[in-house]
TORVEX-956822 format. One record per residue: residue number from 1; x, y, z of N, C-alpha, C, O, CB in turn; residue in three letters; chain. Coordinates in nm, 3 decimals, always signed. Glycine has a CB too. Example, Ala and Ser with C-alpha at 12.3 -4.5 7.8 and 13.67 -1.06 7.14 Angstrom:
REM residues 2
R lumti     n_X     n_Y     n_Z    ca_X    ca_Y    ca_Z     c_X     c_Y     c_Z     o_X     o_Y     o_Z    cb_X    cb_Y    cb_Z fivo fifi
R     1  +1.319  -0.569  +0.780  +1.230  -0.450  +0.780  +1.320  -0.330  +0.780  +1.424  -0.332  +0.846  +1.131  -0.447  +0.905  ALA    A
R     2  +1.285  -0.225  +0.708  +1.367  -0.106  +0.714  +1.290  +0.003  +0.787  +1.341  +0.114  +0.804  +1.408  -0.060  +0.572  SER    A
This chain:
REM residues 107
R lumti     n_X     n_Y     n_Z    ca_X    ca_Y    ca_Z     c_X     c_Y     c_Z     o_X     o_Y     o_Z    cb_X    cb_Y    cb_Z fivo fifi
R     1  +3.144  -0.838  +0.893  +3.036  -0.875  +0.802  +2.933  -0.762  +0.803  +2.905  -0.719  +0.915  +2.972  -1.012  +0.842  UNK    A
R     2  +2.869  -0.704  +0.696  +2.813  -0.597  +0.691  +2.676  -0.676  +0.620  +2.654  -0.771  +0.545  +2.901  -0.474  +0.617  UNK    A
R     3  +2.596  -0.559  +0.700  +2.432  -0.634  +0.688  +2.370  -0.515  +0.573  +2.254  -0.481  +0.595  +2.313  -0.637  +0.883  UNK    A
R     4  +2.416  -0.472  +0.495  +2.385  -0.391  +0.408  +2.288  -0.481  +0.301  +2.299  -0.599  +0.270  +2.515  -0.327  +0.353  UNK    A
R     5  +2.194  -0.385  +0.259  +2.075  -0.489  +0.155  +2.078  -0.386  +0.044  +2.085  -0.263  +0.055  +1.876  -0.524  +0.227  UNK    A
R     6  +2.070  -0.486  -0.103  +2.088  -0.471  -0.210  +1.929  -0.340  -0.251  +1.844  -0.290  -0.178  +2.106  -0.638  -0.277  UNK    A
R     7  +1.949  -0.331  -0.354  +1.834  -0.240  -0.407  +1.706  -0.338  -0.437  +1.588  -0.306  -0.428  +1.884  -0.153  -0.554  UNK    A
R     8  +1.752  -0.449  -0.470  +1.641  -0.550  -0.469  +1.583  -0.597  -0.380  +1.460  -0.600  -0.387  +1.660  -0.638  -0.514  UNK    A
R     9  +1.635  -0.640  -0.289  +1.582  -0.666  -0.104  +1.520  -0.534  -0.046  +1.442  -0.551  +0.047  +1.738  -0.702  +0.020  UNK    A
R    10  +1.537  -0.438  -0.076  +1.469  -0.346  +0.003  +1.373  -0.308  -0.087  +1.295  -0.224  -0.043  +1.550  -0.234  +0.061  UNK    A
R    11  +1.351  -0.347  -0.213  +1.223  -0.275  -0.298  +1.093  -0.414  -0.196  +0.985  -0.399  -0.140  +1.246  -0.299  -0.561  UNK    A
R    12  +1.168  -0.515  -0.216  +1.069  -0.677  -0.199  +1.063  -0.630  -0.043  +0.977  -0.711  -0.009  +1.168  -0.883  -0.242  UNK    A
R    13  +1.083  -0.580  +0.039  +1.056  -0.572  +0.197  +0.981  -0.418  +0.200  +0.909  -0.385  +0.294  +1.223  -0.583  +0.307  UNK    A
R    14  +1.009  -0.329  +0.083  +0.837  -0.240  +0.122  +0.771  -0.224  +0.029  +0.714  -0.119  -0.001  +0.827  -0.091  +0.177  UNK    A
R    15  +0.770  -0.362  -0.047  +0.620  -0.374  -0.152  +0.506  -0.394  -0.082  +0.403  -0.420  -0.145  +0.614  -0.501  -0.259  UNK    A
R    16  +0.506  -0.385  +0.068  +0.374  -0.478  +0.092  +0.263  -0.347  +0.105  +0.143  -0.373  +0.094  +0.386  -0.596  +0.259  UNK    A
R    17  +0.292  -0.256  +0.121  +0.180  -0.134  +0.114  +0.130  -0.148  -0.037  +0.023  -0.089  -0.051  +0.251  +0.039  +0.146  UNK    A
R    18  +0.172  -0.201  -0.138  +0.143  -0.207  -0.305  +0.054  -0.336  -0.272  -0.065  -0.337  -0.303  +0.301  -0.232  -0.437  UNK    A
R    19  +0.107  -0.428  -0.217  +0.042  -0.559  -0.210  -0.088  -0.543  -0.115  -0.197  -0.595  -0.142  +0.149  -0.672  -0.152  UNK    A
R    20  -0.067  -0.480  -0.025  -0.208  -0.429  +0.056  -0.332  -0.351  -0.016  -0.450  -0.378  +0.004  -0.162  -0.325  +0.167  UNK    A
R    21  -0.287  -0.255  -0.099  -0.363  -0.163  -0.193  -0.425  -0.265  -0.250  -0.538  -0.296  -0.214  -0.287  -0.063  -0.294  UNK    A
R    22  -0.342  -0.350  -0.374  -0.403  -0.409  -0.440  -0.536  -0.531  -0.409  -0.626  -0.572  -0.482  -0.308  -0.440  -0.491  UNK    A
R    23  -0.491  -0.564  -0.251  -0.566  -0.676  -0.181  -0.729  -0.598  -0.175  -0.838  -0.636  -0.219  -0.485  -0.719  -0.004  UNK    A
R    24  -0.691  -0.479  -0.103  -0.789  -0.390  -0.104  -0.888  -0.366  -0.208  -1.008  -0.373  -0.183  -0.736  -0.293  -0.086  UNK    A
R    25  -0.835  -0.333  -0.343  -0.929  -0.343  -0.428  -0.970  -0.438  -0.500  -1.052  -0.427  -0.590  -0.917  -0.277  -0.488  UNK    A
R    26  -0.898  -0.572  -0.454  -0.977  -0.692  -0.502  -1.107  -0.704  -0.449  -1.203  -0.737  -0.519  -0.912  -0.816  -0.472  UNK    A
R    27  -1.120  -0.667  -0.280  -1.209  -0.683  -0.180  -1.294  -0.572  -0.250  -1.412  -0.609  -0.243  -1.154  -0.666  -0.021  UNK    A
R    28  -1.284  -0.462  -0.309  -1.384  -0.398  -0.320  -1.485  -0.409  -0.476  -1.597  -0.363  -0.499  -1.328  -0.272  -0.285  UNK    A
R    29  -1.386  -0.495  -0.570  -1.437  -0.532  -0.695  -1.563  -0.668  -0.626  -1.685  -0.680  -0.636  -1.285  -0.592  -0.817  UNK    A
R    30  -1.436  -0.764  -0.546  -1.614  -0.849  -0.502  -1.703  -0.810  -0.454  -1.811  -0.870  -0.456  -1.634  -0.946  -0.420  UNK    A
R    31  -1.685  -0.715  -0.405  -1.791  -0.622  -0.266  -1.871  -0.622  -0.426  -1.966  -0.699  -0.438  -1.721  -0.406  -0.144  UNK    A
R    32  -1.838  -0.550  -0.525  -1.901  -0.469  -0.631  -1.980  -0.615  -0.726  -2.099  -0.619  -0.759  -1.761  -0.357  -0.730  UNK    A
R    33  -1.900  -0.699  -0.748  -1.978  -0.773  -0.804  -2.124  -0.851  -0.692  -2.238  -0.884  -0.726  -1.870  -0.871  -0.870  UNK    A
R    34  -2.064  -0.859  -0.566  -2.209  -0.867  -0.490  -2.315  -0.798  -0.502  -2.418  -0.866  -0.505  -2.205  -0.852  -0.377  UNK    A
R    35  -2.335  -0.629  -0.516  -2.389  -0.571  -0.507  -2.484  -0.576  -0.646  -2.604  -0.548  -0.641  -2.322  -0.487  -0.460  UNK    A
R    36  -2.413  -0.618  -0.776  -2.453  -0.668  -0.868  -2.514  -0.758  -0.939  -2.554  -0.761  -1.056  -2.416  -0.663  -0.885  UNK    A
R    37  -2.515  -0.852  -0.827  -2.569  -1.019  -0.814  -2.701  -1.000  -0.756  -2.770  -1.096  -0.720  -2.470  -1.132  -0.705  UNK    A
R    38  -2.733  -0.889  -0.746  -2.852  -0.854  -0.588  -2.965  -0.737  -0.689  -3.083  -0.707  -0.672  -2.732  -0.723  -0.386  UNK    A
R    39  -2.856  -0.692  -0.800  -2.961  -0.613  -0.877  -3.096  -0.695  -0.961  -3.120  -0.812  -0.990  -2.872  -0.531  -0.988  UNK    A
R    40  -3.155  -0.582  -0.979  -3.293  -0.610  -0.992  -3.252  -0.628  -1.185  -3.340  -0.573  -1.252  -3.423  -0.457  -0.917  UNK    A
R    41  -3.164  -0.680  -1.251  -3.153  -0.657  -1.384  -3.156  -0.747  -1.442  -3.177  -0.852  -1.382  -3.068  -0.602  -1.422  UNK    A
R    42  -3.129  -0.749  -1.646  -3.185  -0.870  -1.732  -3.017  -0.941  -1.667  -2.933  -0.899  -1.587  -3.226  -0.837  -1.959  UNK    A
R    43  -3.028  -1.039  -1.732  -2.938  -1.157  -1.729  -2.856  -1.123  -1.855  -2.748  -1.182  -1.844  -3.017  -1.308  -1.733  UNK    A
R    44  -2.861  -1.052  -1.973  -2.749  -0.985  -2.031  -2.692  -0.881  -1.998  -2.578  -0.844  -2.029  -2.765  -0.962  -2.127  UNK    A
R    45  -2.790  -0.816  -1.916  -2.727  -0.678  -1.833  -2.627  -0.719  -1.686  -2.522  -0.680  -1.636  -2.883  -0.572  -1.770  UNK    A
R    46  -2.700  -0.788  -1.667  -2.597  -0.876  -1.568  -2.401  -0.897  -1.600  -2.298  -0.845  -1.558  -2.673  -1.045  -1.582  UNK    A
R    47  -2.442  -1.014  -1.706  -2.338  -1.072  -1.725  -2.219  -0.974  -1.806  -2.099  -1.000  -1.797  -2.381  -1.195  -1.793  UNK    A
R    48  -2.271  -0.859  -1.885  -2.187  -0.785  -1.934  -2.105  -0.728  -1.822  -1.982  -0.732  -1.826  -2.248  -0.694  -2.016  UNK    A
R    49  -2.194  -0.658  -1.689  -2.133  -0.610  -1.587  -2.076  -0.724  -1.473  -2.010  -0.700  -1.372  -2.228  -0.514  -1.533  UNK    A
R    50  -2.099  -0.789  -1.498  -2.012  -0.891  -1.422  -1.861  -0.959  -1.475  -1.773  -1.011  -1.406  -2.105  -1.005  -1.406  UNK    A
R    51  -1.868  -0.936  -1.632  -1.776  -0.992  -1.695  -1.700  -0.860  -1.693  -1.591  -0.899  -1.735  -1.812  -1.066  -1.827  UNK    A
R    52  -1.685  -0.719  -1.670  -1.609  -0.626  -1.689  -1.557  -0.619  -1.561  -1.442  -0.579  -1.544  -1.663  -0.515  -1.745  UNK    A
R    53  -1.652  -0.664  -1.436  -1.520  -0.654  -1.342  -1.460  -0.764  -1.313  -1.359  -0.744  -1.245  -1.540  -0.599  -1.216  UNK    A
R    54  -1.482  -0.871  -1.336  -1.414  -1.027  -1.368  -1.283  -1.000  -1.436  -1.178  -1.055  -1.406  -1.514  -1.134  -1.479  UNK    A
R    55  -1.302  -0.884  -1.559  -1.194  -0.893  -1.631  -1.064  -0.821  -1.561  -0.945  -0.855  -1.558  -1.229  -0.837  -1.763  UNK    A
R    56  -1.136  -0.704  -1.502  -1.074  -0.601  -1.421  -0.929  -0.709  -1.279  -0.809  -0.725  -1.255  -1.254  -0.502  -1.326  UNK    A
R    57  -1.069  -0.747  -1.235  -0.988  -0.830  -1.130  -0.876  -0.923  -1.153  -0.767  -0.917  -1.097  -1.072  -0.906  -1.067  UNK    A
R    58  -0.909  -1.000  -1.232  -0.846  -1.095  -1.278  -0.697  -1.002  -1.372  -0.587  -1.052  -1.390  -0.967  -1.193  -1.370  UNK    A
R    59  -0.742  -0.854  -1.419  -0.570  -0.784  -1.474  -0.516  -0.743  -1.349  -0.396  -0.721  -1.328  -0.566  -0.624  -1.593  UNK    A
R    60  -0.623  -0.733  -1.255  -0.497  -0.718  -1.132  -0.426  -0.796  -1.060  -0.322  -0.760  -1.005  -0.525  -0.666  -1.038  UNK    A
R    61  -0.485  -0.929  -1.053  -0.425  -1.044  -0.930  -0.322  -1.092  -1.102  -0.216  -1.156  -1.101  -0.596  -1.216  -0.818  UNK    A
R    62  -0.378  -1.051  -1.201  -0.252  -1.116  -1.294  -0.127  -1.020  -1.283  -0.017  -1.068  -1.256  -0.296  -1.129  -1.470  UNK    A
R    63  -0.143  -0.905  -1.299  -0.055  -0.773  -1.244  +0.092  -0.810  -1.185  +0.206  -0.828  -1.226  -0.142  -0.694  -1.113  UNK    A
R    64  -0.011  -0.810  -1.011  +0.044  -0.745  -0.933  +0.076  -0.924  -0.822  +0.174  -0.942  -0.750  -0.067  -0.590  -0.880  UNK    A
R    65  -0.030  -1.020  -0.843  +0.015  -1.097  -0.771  +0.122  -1.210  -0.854  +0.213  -1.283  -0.815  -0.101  -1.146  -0.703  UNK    A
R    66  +0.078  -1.192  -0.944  +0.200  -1.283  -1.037  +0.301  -1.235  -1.074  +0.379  -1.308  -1.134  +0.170  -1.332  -1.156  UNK    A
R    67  +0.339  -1.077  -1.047  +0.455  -1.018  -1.067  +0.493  -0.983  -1.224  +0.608  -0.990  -1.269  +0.549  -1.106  -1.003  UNK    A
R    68  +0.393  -0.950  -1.289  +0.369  -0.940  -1.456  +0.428  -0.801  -1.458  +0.513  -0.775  -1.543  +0.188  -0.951  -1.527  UNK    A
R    69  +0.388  -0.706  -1.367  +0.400  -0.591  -1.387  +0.536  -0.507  -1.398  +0.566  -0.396  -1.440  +0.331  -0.557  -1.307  UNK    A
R    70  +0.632  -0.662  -1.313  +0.828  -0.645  -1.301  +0.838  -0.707  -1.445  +0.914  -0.631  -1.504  +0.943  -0.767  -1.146  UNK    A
R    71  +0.815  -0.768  -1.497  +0.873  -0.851  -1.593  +0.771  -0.830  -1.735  +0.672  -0.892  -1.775  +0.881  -1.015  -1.529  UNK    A
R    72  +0.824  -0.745  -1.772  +0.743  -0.722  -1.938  +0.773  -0.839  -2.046  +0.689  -0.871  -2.130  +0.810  -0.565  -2.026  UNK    A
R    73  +0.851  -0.878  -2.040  +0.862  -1.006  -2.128  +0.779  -1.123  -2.122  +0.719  -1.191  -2.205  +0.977  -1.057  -2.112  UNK    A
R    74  +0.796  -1.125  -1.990  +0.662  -1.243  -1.933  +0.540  -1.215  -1.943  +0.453  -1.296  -1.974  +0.654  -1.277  -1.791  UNK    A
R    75  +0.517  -1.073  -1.912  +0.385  -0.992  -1.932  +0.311  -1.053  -2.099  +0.214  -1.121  -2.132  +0.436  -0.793  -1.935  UNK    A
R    76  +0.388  -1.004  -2.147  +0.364  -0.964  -2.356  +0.396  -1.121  -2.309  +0.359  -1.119  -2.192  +0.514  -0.823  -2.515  UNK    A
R    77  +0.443  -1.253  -2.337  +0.429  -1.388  -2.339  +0.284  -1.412  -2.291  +0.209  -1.419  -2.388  +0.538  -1.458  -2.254  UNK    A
R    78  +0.238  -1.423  -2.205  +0.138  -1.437  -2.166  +0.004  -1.398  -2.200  -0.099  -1.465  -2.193  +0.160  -1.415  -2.092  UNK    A
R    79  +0.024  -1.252  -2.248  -0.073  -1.198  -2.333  -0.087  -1.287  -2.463  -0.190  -1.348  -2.493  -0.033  -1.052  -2.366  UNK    A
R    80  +0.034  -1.288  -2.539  +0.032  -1.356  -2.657  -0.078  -1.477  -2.654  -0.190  -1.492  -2.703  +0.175  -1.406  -2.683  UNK    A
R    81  +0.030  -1.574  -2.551  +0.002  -1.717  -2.564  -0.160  -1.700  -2.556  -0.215  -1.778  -2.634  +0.079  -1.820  -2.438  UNK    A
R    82  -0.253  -1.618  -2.481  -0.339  -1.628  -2.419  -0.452  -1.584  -2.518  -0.566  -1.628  -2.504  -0.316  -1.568  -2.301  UNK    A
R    83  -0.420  -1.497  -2.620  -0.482  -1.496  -2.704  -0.486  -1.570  -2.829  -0.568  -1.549  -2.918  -0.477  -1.412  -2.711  UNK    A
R    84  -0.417  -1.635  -2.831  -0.344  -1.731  -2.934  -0.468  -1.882  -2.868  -0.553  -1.931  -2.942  -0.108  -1.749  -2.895  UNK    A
R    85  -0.454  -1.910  -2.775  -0.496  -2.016  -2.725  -0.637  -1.951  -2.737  -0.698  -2.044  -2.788  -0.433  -2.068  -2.587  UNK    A
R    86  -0.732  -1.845  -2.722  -0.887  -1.821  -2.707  -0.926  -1.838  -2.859  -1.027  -1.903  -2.886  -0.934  -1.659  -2.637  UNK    A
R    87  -0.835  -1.771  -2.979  -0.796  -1.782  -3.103  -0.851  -1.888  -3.154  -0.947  -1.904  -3.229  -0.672  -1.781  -3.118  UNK    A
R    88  -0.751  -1.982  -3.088  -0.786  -2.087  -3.129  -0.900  -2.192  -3.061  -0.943  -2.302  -3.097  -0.677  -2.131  -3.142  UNK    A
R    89  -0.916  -2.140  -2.993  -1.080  -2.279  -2.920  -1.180  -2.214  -2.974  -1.290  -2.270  -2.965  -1.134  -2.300  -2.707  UNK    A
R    90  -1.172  -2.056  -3.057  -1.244  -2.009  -3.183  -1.298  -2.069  -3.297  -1.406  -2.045  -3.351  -1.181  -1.942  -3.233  UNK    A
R    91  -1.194  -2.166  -3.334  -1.118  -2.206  -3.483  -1.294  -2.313  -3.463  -1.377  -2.276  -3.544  -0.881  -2.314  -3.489  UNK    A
R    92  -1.336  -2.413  -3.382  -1.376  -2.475  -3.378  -1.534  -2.477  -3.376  -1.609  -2.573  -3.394  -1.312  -2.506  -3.322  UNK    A
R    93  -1.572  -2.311  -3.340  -1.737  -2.267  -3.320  -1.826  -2.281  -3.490  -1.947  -2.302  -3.507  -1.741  -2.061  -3.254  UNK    A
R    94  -1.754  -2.269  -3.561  -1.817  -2.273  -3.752  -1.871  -2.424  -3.692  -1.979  -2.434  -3.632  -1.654  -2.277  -3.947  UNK    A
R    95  -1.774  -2.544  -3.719  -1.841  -2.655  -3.726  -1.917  -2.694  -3.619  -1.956  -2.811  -3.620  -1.768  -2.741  -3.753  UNK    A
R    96  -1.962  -2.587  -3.484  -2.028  -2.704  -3.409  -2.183  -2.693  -3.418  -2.263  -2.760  -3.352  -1.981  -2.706  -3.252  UNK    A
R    97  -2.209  -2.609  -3.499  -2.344  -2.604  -3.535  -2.414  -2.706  -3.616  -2.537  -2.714  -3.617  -2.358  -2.496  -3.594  UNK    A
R    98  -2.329  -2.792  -3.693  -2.327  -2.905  -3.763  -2.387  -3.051  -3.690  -2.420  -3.155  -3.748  -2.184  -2.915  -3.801  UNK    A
R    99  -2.390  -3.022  -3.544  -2.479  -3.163  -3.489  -2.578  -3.136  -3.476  -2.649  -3.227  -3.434  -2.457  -3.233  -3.371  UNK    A
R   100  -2.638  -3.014  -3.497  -2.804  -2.989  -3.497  -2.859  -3.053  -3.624  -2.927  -3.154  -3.607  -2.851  -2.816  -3.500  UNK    A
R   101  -2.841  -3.014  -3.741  -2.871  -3.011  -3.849  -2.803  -3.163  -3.937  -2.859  -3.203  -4.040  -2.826  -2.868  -3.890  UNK    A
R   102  -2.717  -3.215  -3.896  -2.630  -3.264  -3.992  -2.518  -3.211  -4.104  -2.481  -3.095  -4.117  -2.702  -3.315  -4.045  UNK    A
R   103  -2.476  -3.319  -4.176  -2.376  -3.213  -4.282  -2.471  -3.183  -4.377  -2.556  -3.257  -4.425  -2.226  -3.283  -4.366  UNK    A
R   104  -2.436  -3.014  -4.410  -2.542  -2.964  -4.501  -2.533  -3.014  -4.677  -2.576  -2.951  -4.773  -2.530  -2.796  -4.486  UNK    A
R   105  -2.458  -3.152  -4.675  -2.523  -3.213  -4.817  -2.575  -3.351  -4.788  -2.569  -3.447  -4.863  -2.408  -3.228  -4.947  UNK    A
R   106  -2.638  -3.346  -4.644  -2.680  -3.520  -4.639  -2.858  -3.508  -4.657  -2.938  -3.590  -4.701  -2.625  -3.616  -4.442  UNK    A
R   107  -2.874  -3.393  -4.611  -3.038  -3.370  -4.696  -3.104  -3.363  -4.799  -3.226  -3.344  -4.793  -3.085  -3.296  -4.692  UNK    A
């Protein structure tokens, strides 16, 4: 019986230096959004820079911990669906201005 490992078993047994990197710069995006939480700035200046590394982080743990980055099909699915779904909880911002005011022929 021969203990020989496929090309796939040995990529998955020294990914973990990729998986370490990436851990790494998760730790240093929160480090970064702390340091940002602590600034002396407006609350739109804030949230723009908080939402760019939110976005950042979040393409990497989608990346690299969900395995997006092996599988392009799943990748582009996900993208799709995901904009498709923000798309649409879009569809709904016209009418919600309508409970302030009423419908604009009941005045």
């Amino acid at each position: 019986m021969t203990t020989a490992m496929t090309t796939d078993e040995a990529h998955k047994n020294t990914g973990m230096g990729k998986d370490l990197v990436v851990y790494l710069c998760m730790l240093a995006l929160a480090a970064i959004q702390f340091v940002i939480a602590y600034q002396d700035i407006s609350a739109s200046q804030m949230f723009g820079r908080m939402l760019s590394v939110a976005v950042v982080e979040a393409g990497l743990a989608l990346l690299f911990f969900m395995h997006l980055s092996e599988n392009r099909g799943l990748m582009w699915f996900v993208l799709i669906f995901t904009v498709s779904v923000v798309l649409g909880m879009q569809y709904g911002w016209t009418d919600s201005f309508r409970i302030l005011g009423g419908v604009p022929w009941a005045k």
